[in-house]
C-alpha positions as CSV (number, residue, x, y, z in Angstrom):
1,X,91.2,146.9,-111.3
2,X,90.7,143.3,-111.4
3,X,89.7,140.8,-108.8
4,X,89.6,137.1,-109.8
5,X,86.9,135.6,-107.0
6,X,85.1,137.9,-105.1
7,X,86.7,137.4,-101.4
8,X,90.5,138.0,-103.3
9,X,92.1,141.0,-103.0
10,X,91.5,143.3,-105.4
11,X,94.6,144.2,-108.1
12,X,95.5,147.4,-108.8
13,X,97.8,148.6,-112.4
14,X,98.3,147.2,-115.3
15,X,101.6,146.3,-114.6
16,X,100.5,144.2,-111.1
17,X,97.6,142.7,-113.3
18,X,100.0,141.7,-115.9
19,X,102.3,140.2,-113.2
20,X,99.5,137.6,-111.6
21,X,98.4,136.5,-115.0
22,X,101.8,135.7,-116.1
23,X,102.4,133.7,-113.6
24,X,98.7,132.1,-113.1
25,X,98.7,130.9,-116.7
26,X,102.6,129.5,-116.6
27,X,101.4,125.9,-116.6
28,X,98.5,126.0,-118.8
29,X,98.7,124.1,-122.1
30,X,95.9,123.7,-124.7
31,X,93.5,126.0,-124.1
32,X,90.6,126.3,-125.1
33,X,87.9,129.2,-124.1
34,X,84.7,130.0,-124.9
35,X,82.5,133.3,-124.3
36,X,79.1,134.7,-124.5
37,X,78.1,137.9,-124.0
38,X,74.7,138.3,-121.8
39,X,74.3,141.7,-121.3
40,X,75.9,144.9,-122.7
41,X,75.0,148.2,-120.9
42,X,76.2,151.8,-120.5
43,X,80.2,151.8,-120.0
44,X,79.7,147.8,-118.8
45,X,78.9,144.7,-120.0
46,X,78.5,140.5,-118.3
47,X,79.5,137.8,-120.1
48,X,79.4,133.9,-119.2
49,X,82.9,131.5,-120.4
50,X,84.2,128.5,-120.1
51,X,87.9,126.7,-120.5
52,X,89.6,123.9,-120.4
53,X,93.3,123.8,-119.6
54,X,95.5,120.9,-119.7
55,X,98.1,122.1,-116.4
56,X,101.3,121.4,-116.4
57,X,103.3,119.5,-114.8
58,X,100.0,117.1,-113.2
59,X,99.0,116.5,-116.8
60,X,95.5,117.1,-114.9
61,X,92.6,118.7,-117.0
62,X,90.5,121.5,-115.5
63,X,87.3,122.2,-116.8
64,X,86.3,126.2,-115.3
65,X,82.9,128.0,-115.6
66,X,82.6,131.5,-114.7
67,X,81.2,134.7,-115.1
68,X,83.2,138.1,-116.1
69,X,81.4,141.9,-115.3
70,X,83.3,144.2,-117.0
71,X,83.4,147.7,-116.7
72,X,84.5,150.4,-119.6
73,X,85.9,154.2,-119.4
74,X,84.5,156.6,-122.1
75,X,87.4,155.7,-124.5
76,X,86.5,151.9,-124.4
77,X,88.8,150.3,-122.2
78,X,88.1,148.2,-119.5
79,X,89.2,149.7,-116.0
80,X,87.4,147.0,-114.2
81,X,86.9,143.3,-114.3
82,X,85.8,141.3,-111.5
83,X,85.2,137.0,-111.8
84,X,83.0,134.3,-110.6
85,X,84.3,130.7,-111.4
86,X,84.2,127.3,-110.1
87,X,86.6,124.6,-111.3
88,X,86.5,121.3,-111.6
89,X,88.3,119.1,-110.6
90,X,88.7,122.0,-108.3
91,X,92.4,122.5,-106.2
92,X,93.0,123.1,-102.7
């Protein structure tokens, strides 16, 4: 499950998951990402990051802040990730 802002839908399968972030990240070039982990739990964990992305074809940099709250099954992998972010400039 993933759900980028919390009034989106929420995705369902890895494949669908796969899907939106191939195309959200299309016209991102230079990167550059930053995380720290605030709080690791029982099967979940919160983490604060930031990026900047150069986007393509605007040539406009975005500077994002946000916060990721993961959730883990008993083998480790995530099966849940839900977002909080706010961009700047931010796009309508």
């Amino acid at each position: 499950m993933y759900q980028e802002t919390p009034f989106e839908e929420i995705m369902r399968g890895r494949e669908r998951i796969r899907a939106y972030w191939g195309e959200a990240t299309g016209g991102h070039r230079e990167v550059s990402f930053e995380a720290e982990v605030l709080l690791v739990g029982d099967g979940e964990a919160v983490a604060h990051w930031s990026a900047s992305i150069l986007r393509d074809p605007s040539g406009v940099r975005t500077m994002t802040d946000g916060v990721f709250v993961l959730e883990f099954d008993d083998d480790g992998r995530c099966r849940s990730l839900r977002e909080w972010w706010h961009r700047d400039p931010p796009t309508f």
